[in-house]
C-alpha positions in Angstrom: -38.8 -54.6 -80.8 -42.2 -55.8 -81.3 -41.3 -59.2 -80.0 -40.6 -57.6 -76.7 -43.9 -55.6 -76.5 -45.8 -58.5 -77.4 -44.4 -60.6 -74.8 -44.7 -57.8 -72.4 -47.9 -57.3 -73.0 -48.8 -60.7 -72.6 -47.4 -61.1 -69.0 -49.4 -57.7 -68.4 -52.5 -59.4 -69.4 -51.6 -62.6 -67.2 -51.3 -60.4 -64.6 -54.4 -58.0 -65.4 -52.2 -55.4 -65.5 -52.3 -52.2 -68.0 -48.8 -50.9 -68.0 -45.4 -51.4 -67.0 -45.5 -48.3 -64.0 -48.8 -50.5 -62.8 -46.6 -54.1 -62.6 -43.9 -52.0 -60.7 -45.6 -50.5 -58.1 -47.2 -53.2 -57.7 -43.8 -55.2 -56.8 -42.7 -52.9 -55.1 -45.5 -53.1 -52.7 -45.8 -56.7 -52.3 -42.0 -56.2 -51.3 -42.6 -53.3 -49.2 -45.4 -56.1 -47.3 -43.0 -58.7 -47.5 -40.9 -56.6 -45.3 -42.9 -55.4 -42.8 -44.5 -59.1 -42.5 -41.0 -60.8 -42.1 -38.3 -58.1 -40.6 -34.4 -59.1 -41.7 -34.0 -59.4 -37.9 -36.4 -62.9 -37.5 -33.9 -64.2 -40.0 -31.1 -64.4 -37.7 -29.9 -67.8 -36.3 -30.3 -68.0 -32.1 
């Protein structure tokens, strides 16, 4: 158990991140960017 909050905590750091909720939403919005930047619809082949 400690090995996994230890390692965690590590990539938090790396990351200068304080918690897990923080890393998350974070994701989420660089997704959420992602999106909007490149729509599935430019993916298509023409």
């Amino acid at each position: 158990d400690k090995t996994v909050k230890n390692y965690v905590s590590h990539i938090l750091a790396k990351l200068g991140m304080k918690s897990r909720t923080e890393a998350a939403a974070y994701a989420v919005s660089v997704e959420a960017e992602r999106k909007m930047r490149y729509p599935a619809e430019d993916w298509s082949a023409d």
